[in-house]
Structures are given as structure tokens and as C-alpha cells.
N, C-alpha and C positions, 0 to 999 in steps of 0.2 A: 891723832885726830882728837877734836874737845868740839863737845857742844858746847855753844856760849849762849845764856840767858840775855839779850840785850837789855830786859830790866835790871838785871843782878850787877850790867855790867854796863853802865848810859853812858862811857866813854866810848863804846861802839857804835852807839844810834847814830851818827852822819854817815858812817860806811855801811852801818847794816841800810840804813835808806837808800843809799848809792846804789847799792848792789841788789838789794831786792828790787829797786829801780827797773831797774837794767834787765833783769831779768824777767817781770811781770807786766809792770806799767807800760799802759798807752801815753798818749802825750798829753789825752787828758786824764788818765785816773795815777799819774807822778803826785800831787798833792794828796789823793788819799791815804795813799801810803807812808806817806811824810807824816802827814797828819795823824794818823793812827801810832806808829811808831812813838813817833815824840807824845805820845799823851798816853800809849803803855808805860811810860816810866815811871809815872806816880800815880797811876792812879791803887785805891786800894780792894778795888775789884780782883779775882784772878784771871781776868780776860781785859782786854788782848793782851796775847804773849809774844813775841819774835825772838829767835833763834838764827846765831850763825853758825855753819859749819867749816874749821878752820883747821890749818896745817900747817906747816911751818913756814908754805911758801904763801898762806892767807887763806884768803874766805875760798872756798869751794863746795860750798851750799848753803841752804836758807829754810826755814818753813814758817810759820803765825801758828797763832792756838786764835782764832776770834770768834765771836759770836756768830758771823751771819759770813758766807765766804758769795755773796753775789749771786743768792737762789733764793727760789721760790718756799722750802720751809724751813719758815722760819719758827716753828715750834721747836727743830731741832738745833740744840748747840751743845758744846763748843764744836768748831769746826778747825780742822787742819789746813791749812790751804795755803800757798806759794811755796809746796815742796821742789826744791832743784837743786841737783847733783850737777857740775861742771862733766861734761861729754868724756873728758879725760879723765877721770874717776870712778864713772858708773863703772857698775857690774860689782861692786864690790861689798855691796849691801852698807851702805854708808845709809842712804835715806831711810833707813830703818833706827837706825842714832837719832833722826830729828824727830819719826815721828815718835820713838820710846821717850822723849826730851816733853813734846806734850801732850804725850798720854799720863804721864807721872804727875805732870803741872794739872790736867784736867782730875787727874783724880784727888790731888792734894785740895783743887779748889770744889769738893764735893758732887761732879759730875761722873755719871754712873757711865757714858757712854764719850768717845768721840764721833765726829762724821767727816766725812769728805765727799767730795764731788770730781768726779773724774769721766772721760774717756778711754782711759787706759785698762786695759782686759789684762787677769794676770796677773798686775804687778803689786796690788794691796792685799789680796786674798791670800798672800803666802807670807803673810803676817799677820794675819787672822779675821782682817775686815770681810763684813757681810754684806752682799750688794741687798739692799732693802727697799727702792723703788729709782723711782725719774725724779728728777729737779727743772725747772725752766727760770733761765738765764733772763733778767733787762735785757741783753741784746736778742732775745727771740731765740737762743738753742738750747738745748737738753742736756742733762750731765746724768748719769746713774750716780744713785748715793749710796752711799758705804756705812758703815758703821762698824767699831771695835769697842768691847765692853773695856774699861779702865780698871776692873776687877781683875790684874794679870799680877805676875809675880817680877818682879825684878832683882 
């Protein structure tokens, strides 16, 4: 298994689009994603980040490092967001490679914390995120938000 940096690595960015495509985007938020991806590659900010996660038979996951992941605060960044494992992989703590890939990236680029926004009960708290309040979504729903200090050892 390899994490791949899609900035480190802009021979990737059609597939890492494709695929985080595929897996996140509606039929209208396909050009955000596009758009965001293709302008992680040069810019000389450390945000946005995109990650693929790959194997020999290819990509079988993904996450972003970005600013704002489509919530309400916005004081808080960087944010984690389009974590996915392929159904046939979980259980194996693979998603924990992407999110160590931009917490490393978040802490090289001088932030002290990451966040995330989930529904998911369980699954980031056993890697050390702290549920820290509610989030409210443009489309009208609520997410809990997480946080994990970028202060770890690796």
C-alpha cells in the first residue's frame, strides 16, 4: 500500500479526479472537485492537499487536506474530508494511512490541529479525534466536528 501526494505527484491528478469523482461528487459539485485538484498543484500555499490510496491492482482510496470541507466553521481549518476506503479493503485500518498522509502535511504547513465532519460514531475517535461540536451543511444538515492535534509522533 503507498500513499500518493497528488501534488508531489500531477501525473495522477485525471485519475485522482476521476476517482474522487466517483466517489464524492453530485452531478453538480464534479467541477469542484476538478477545479480544486488541478489548482492543488501549484499553488504555493499548503492547502489543498489530495491523496491517493493505491495497490498494485490501483487506487483503493482517497482523502483532501482543504480549507473549508462544506460547513458552517469556518474559523476552523485545515479540514480532512473525502476519506474512502473501497468496501473490499475496509477493516484493515488503511484510512488511517490517509488521514496520518494529512496530518503530517497539516503539521509541516504550521497548523496545530486538523478537523473533520462526519456522521460516523466510533470510527475517528480510535485514532485520536475529539468530537468538539455541530457543523451545518449549505444543503440544510448537521455533521459533528472532530478535531486531532497535528502535535503526534510519527
Amino acid at each position: 500500500m503507498e500513499v500518493i501526494s497528488v501534488r508531489n505527484h500531477p501525473e495522477t491528478a485525471d485519475s485522482a479526479i476521476k476517482y474522487i469523482q466517483s466517489k464524492w461528487a453530485s452531478e453538480h459539485s464534479m467541477p469542484v472537485y476538478q477545479d480544486c485538484i488541478m489548482h492543488s498543484l501549484n499553488t504555493s500555499s499548503p492547502l489543498p492537499q489530495w491523496y491517493l490510496l493505491k495497490d498494485q491492482s490501483g487506487i483503493i482510496g482517497c482523502a483532501g487536506l482543504v480549507t473549508n470541507d462544506f460547513i458552517s466553521r469556518m474559523d476552523l481549518y485545515p479540514w480532512i474530508c473525502a476519506l474512502y476506503i473501497e468496501k473490499t479493503h475496509r477493516g484493515k485500518n488503511l484510512g488511517k494511512q490517509l488521514i496520518d498522509a494529512a496530518v503530517f502535511d497539516a503539521k509541516a504547513g504550521g497548523f496545530p490541529y486538523c478537523y473533520l465532519c462526519t456522521d460516523h460514531q466510533g470510527y475517528y475517535e480510535k485514532f485520536g479525534f475529539e468530537e468538539i461540536g455541530i457543523g451545518y451543511h449549505p444543503w440544510g444538515e448537521t455533521s459533528k466536528i472532530y478535531r486531532i492535534s497535528t502535535d503526534i509522533e510519527y
